[in-house]
N, C-alpha and C positions, 0 to 999 in steps of 0.2 A: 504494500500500500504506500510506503514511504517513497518506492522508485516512482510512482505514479507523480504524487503530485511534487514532489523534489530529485529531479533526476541527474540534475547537477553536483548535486552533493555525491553521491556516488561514482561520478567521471573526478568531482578532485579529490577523493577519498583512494579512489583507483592512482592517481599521479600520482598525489604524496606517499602511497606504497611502494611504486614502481622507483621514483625517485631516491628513497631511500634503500632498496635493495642494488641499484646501481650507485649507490655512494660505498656500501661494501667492496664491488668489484675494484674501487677507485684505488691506485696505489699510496705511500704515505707522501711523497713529491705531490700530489695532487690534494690529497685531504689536510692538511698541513694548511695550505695556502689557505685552501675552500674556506676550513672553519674562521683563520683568521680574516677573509672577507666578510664571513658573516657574522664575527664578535665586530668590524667596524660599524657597518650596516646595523647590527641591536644600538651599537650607541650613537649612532646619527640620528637614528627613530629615537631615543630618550632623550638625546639634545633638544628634539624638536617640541617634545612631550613637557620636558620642562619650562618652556616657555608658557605654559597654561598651567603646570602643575608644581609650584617654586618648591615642592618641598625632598624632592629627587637629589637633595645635594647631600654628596660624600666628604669628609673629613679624614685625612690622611696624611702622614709623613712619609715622602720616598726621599733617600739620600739627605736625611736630615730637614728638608724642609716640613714643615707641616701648613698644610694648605685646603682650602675648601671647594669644591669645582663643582655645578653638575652631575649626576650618577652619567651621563653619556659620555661627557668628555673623559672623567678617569676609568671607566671600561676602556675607549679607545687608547689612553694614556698607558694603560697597563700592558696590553695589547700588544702595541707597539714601542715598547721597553726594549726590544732588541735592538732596535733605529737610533731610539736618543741614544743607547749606550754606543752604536758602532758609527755613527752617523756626526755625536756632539764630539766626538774625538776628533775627529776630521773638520769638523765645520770650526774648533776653535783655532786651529790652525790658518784660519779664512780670516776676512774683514767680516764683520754684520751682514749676515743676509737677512734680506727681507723673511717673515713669517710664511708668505705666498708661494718660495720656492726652497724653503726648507721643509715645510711640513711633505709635499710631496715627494722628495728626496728620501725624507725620513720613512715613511708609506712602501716606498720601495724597497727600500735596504729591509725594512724588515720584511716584507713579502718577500725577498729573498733569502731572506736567513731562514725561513721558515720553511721554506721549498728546498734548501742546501740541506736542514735540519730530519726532513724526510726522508733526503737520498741518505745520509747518511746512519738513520733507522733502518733504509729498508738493506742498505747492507749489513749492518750488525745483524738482522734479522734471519738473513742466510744464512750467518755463520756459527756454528757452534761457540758459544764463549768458552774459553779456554784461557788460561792464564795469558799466553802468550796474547792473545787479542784483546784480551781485558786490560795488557799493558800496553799496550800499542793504544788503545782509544787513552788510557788515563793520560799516555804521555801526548798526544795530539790536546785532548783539552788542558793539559795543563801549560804545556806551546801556547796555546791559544789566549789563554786568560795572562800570563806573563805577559803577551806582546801586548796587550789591550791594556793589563795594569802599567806597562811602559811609555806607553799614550797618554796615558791619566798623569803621570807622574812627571812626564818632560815636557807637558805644559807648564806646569808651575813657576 
């Protein structure tokens, strides 16, 4: 009786299934990225939500600061925590850029760390962990985090 007189509901009842069993097949280079378009996307819809609803604001300290924002902006702040960390390294090395062409700089670099950060899942994922590969990744991220703590520190 229900297909009767609502029959739409059943065609997008049938997509969001279909959709979501094709987000299984998706590799982690793909899903990776996907959900962080869709965590900017929830908090673009909350940015906009708070301008009729003032009371959606988070308080929070990152990196010592404590600060009060919007619940949409600090979703996408969090989000994209990969960018300001790999992105403010580099950008203090620059003059002042404008907000207009940093924020989407920033947007990328993590949309790529995110998509590097899957290839990099799906081959641990192949692999049997075994000491020697368990040492091999610790010493890659600890490579990693040095060069980045050497950015932070030869600003100064």
């Amino acid at each position: 009786m229900a297909n009767r007189y609502f029959p739409k509901i059943n065609i997008i009842k049938h997509n969001i299934l279909r959709g979501l069993k094709g987000f299984r097949k998706k590799t982690f280079r793909k899903i990776f990225p996907l959900i962080y378009l869709y965590i900017l996307i929830i908090g673009l819809i909350l940015t906009f939500i708070y301008s009729f609803v003032h009371s959606l604001v988070i308080c929070s300290a990152i990196f010592g600061e404590k600060f009060c924002t919007p619940a949409g902006v600090f979703i996408i702040l969090l989000a994209s925590l990969p960018g300001y960390i790999i992105a403010g390294n580099i950008f203090s090395f620059l003059s002042k850029l404008p907000w207009v062409v940093s924020f989407p700089i920033i947007i990328l670099i993590s949309f790529i760390f995110y998509f590097v950060f899957g290839i990099f899942i799906e081959k641990v994922k192949g692999k049997k962990l075994n000491s020697e590969n368990l040492s091999k990744i610790i010493i890659v991220f600890g490579f990693l985090l040095f060069l980045l703590l050497y950015f932070v520190l030869s600003r100064n």
